[in-house]
DSSP file (Angstrom, degrees, kcal/mol; ACC not computed):
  #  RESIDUE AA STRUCTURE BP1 BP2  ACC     N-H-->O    O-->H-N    N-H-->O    O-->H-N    TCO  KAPPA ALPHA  PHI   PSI    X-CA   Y-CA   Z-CA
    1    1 A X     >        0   0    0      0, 0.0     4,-1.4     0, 0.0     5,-0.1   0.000 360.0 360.0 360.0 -26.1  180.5  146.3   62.4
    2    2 A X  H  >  +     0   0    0      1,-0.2     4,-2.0     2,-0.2     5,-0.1   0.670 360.0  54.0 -99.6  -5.2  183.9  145.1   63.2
    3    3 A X  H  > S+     0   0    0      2,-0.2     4,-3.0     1,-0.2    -1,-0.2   0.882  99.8  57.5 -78.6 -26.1  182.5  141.4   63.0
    4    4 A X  H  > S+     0   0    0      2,-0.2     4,-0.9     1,-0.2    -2,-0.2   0.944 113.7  51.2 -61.2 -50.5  181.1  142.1   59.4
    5    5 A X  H >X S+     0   0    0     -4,-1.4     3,-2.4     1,-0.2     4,-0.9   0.959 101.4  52.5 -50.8 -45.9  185.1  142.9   58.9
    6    6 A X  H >< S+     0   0    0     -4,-2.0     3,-0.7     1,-0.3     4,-0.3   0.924 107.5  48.0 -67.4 -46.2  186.6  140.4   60.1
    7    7 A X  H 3X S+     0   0    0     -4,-3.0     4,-0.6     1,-0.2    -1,-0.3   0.230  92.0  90.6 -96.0  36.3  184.9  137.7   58.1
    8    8 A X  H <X S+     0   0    0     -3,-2.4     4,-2.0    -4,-0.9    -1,-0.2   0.836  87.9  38.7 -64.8 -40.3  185.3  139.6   54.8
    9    9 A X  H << S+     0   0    0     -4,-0.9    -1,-0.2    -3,-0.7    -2,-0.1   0.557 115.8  48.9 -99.6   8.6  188.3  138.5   53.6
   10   10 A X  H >> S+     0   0    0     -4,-0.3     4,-1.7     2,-0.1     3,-0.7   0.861 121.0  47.3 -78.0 -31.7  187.9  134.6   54.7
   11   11 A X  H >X S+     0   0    0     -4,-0.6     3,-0.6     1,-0.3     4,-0.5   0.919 107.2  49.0 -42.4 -87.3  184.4  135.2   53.0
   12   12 A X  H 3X S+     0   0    0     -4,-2.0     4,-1.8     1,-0.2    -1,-0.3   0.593 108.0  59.5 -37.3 -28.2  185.8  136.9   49.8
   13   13 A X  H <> S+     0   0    0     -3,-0.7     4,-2.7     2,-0.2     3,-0.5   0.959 104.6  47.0 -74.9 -50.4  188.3  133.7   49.7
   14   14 A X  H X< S+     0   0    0     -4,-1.7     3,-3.2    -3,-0.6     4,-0.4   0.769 112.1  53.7 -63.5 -95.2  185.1  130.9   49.4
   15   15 A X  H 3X S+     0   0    0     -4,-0.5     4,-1.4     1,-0.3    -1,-0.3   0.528 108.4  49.6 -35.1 -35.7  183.6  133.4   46.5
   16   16 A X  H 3<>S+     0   0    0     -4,-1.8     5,-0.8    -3,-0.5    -1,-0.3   0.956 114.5  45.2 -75.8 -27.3  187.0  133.1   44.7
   17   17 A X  T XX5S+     0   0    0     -3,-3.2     3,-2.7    -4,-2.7     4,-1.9   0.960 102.4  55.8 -56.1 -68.1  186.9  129.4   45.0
   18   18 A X  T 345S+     0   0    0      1,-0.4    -1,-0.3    -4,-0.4    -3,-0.2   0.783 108.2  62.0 -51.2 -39.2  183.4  128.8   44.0
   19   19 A X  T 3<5S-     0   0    0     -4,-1.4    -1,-0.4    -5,-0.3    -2,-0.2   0.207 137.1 -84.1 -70.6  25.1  185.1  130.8   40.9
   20   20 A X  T <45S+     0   0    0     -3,-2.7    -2,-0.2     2,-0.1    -3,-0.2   0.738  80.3 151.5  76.2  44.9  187.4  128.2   40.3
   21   21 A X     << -     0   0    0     -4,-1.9     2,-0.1    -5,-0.8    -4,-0.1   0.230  58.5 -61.5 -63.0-163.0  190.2  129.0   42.9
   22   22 A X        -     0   0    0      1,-0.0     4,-0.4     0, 0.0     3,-0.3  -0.352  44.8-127.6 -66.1 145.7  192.7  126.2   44.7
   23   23 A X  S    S+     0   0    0      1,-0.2     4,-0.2     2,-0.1    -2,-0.0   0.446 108.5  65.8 -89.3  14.1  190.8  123.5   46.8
   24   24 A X  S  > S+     0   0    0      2,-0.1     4,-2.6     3,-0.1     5,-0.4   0.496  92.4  60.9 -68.4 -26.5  193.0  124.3   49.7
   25   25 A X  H  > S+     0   0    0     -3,-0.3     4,-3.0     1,-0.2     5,-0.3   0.944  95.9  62.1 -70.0 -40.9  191.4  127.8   49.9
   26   26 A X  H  > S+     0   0    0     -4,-0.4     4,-1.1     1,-0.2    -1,-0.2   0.787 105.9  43.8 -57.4 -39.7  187.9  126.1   50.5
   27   27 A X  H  > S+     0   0    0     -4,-0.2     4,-1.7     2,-0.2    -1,-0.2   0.784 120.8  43.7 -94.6 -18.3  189.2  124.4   54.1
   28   28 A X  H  X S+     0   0    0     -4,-2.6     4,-2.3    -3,-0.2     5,-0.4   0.872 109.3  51.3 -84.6 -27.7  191.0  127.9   55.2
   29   29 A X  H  X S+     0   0    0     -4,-3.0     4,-1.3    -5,-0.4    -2,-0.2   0.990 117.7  39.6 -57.3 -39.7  188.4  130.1   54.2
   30   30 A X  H  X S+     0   0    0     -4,-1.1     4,-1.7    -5,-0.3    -1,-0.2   0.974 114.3  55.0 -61.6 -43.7  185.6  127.7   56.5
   31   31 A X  H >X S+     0   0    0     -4,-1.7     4,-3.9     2,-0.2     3,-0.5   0.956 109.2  48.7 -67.8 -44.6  188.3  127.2   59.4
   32   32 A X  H >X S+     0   0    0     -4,-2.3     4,-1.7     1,-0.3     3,-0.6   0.920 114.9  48.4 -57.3 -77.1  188.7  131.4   59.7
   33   33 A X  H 3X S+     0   0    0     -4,-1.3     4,-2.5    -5,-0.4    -1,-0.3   0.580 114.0  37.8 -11.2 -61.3  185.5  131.7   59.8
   34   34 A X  H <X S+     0   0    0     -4,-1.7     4,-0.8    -3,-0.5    -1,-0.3   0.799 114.5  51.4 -91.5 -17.8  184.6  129.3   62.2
   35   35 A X  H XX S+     0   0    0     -4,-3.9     3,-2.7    -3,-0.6     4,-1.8   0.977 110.0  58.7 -60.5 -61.6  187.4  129.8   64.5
   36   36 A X  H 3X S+     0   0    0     -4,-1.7     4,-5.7     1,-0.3     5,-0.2   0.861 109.7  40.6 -11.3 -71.5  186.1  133.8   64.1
   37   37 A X  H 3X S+     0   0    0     -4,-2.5     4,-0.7     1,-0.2    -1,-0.3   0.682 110.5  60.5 -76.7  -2.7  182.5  133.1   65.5
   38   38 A X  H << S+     0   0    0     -3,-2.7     4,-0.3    -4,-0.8    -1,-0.2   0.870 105.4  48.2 -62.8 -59.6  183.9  130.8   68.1
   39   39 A X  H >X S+     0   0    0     -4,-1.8     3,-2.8     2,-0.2     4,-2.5   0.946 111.7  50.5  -0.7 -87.4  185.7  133.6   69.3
   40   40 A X  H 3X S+     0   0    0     -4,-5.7     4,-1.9    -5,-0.4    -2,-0.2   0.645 107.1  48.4 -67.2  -5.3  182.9  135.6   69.3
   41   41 A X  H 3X S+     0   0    0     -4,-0.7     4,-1.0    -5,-0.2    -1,-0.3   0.573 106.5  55.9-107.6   5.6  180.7  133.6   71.0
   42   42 A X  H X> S+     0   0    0     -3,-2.8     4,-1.6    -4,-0.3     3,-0.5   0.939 102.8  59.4 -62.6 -60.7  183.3  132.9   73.8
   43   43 A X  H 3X S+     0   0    0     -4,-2.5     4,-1.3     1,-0.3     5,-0.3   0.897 107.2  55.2 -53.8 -69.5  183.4  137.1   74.2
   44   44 A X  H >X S+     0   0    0     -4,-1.9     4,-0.8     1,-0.2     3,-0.6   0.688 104.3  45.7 -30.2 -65.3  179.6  136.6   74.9
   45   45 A X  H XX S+     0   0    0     -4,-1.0     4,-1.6    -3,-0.5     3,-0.8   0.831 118.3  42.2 -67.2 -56.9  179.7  134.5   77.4
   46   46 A X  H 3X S+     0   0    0     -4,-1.6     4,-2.1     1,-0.2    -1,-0.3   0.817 105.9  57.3 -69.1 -21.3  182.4  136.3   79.1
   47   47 A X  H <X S+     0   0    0     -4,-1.3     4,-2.1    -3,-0.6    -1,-0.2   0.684 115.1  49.0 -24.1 -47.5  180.9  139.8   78.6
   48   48 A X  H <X S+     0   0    0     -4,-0.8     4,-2.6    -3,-0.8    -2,-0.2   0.888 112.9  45.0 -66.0 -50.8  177.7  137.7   80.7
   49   49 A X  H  X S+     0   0    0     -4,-1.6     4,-4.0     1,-0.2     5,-0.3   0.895 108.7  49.2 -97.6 -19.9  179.6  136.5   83.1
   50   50 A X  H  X S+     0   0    0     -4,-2.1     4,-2.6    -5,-0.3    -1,-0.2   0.972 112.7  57.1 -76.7 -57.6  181.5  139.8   83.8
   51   51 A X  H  X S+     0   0    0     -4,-2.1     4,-1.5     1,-0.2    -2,-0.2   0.873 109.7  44.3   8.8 -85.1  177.6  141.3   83.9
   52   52 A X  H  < S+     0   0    0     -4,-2.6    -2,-0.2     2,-0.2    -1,-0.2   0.889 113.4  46.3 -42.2 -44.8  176.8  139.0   86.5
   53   53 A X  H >< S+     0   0    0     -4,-4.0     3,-2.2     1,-0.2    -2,-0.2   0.973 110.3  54.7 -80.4 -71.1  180.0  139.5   88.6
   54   54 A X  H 3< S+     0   0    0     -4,-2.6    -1,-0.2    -5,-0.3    -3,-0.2   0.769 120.5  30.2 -15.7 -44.8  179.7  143.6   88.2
   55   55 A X  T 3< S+     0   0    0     -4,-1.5     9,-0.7    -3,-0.1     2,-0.3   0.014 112.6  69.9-108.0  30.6  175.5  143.6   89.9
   56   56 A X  B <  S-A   63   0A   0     -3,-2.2     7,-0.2     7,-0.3     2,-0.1  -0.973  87.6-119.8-151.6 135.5  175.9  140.5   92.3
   57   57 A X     >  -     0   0    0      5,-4.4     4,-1.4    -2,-0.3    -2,-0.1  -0.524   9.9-145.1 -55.1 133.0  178.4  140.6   95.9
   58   58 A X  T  4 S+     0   0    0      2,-0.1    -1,-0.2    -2,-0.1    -5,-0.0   0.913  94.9  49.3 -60.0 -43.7  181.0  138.2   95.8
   59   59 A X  T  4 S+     0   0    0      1,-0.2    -1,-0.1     2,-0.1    -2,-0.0   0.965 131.8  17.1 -44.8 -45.8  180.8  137.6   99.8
   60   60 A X  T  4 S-     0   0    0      2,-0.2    -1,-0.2     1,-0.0    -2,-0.1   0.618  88.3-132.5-133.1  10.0  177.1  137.1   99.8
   61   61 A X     <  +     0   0    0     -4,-1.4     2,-0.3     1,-0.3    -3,-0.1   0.661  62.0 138.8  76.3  32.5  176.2  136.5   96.2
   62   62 A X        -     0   0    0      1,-0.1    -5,-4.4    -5,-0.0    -1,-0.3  -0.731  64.3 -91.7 -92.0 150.2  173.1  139.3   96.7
   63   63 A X  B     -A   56   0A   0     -2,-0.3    -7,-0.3    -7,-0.2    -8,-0.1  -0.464  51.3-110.2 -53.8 141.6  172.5  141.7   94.1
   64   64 A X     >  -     0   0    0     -9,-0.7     4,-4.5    -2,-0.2    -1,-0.1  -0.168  18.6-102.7 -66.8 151.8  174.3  144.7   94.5
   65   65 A X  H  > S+     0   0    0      1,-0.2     4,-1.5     2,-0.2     5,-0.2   0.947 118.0  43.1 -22.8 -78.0  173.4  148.4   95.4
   66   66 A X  H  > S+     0   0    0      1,-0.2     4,-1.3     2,-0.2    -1,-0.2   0.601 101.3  58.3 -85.3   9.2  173.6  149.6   92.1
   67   67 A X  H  > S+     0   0    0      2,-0.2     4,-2.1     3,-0.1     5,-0.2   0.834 113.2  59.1 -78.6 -43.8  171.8  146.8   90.0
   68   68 A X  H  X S+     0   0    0     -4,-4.5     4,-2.8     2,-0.2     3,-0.3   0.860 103.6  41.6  16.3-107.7  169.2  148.4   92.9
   69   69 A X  H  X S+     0   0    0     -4,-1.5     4,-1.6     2,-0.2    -2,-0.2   0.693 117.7  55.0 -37.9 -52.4  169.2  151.9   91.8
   70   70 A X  H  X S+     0   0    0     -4,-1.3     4,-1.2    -5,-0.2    -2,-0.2   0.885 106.4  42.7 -27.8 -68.2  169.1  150.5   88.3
   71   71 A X  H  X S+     0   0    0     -4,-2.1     4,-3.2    -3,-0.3     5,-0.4   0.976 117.2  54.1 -72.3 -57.7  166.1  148.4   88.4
   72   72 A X  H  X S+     0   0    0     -4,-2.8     4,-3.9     1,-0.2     5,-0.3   0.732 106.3  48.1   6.2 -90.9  164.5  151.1   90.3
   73   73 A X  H  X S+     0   0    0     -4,-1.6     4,-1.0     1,-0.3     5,-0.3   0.871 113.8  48.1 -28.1 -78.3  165.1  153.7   88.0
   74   74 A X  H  < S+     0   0    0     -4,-1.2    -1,-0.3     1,-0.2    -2,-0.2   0.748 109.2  47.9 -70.0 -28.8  164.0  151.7   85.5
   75   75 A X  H >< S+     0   0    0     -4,-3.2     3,-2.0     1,-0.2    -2,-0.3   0.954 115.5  52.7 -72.4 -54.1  160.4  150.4   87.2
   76   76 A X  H 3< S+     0   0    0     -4,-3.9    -2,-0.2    -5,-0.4    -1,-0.2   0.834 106.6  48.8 -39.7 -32.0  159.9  154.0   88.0
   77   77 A X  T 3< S+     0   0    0     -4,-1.0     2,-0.3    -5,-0.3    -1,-0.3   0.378  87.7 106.0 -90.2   2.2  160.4  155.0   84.5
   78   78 A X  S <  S-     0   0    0     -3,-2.0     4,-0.1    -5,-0.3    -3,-0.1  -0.550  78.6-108.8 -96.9 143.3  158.1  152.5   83.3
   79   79 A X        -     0   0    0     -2,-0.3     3,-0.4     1,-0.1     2,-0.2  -0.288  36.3-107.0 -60.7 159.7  154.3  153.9   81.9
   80   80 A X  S    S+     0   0    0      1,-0.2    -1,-0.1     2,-0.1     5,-0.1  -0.547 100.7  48.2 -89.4 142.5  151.3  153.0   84.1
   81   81 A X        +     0   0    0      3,-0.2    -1,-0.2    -2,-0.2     4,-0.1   0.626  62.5 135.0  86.3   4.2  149.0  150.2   82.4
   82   82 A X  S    S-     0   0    0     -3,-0.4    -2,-0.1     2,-0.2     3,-0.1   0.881  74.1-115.9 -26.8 -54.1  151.6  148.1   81.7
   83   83 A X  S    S+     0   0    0      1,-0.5     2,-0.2     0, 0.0    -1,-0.1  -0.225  89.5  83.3 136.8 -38.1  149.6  145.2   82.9
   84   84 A X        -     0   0    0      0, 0.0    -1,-0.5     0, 0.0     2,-0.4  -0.608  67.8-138.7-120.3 165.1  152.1  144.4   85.8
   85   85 A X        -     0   0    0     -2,-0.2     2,-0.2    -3,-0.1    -5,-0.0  -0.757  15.9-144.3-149.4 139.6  152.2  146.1   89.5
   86   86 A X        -     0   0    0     -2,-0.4     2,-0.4   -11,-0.0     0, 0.0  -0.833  13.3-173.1-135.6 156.8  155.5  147.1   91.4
   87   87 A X        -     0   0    0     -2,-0.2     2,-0.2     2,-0.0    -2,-0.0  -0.974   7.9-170.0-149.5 136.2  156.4  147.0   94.9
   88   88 A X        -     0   0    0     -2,-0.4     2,-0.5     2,-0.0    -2,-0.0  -0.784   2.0-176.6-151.7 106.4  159.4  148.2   97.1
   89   89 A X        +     0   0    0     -2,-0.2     2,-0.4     2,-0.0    -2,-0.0  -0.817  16.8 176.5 -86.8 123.0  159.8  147.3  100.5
   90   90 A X        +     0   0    0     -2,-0.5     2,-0.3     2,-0.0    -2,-0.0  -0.984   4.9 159.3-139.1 137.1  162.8  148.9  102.0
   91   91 A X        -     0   0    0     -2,-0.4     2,-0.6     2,-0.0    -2,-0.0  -0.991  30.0-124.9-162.8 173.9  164.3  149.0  105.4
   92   92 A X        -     0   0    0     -2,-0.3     2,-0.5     2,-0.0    -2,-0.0  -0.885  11.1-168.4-116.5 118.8  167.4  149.7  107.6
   93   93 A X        +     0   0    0     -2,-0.6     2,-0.5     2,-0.0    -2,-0.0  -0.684  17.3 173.6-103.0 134.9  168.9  147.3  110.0
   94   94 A X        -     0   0    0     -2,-0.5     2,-0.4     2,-0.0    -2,-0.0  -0.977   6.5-173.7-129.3 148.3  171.7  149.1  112.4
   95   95 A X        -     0   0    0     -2,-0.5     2,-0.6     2,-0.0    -2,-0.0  -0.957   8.9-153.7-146.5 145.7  173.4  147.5  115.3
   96   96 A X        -     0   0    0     -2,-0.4     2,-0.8     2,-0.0    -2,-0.0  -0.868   6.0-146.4-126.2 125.3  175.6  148.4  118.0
   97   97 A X              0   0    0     -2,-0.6    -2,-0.0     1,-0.1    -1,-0.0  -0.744 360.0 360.0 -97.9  94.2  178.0  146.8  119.9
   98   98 A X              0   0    0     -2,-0.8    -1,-0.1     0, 0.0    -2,-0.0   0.359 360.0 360.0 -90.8 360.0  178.7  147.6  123.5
């Protein structure tokens, strides 16, 4: 919604040119625009990478606990007769130093 905003009024500039505006209006209206989605497709990327960093350890660059618990969750929640077959191996290593 707030992207729809933002490129209304460079938007709304090109539709008064094409109604016989200034030709100068034609090269700001394109450049807002494309700087705009440029933007926004930076914000993806980091949005991704920030995603990644959140479910994955830095130290040991395993998935995390709760990306875990997540997928879990979510293969548990999933209907029988999917097609596809799930599996969870779990176990606990402890060790002690004397």
């Amino acid at each position: 919604m707030l992207a729809i905003a933002a490129i209304t009024a460079p938007t709304s500039m090109l539709v008064q040119y094409a109604r016989g505006g200034e030709p100068h209006v034609i090269a700001a209206g394109i450049a807002c625009n494309a700087l705009f989605l440029l933007v926004l497709a930076r914000m993806a990327g980091l949005v991704r990478a920030q995603r990644l960093a959140a479910i994955t350890d830095g130290l040991t660059g395993l998935r995390s606990r709760r990306y875990f618990e997540e997928t879990l969750r979510h293969e548990v929640d999933r209907p029988p007769g999917t097609g596809s077959r799930s599996g969870c191996c779990c176990s606990t290593s402890t060790t002690s130093r004397r």
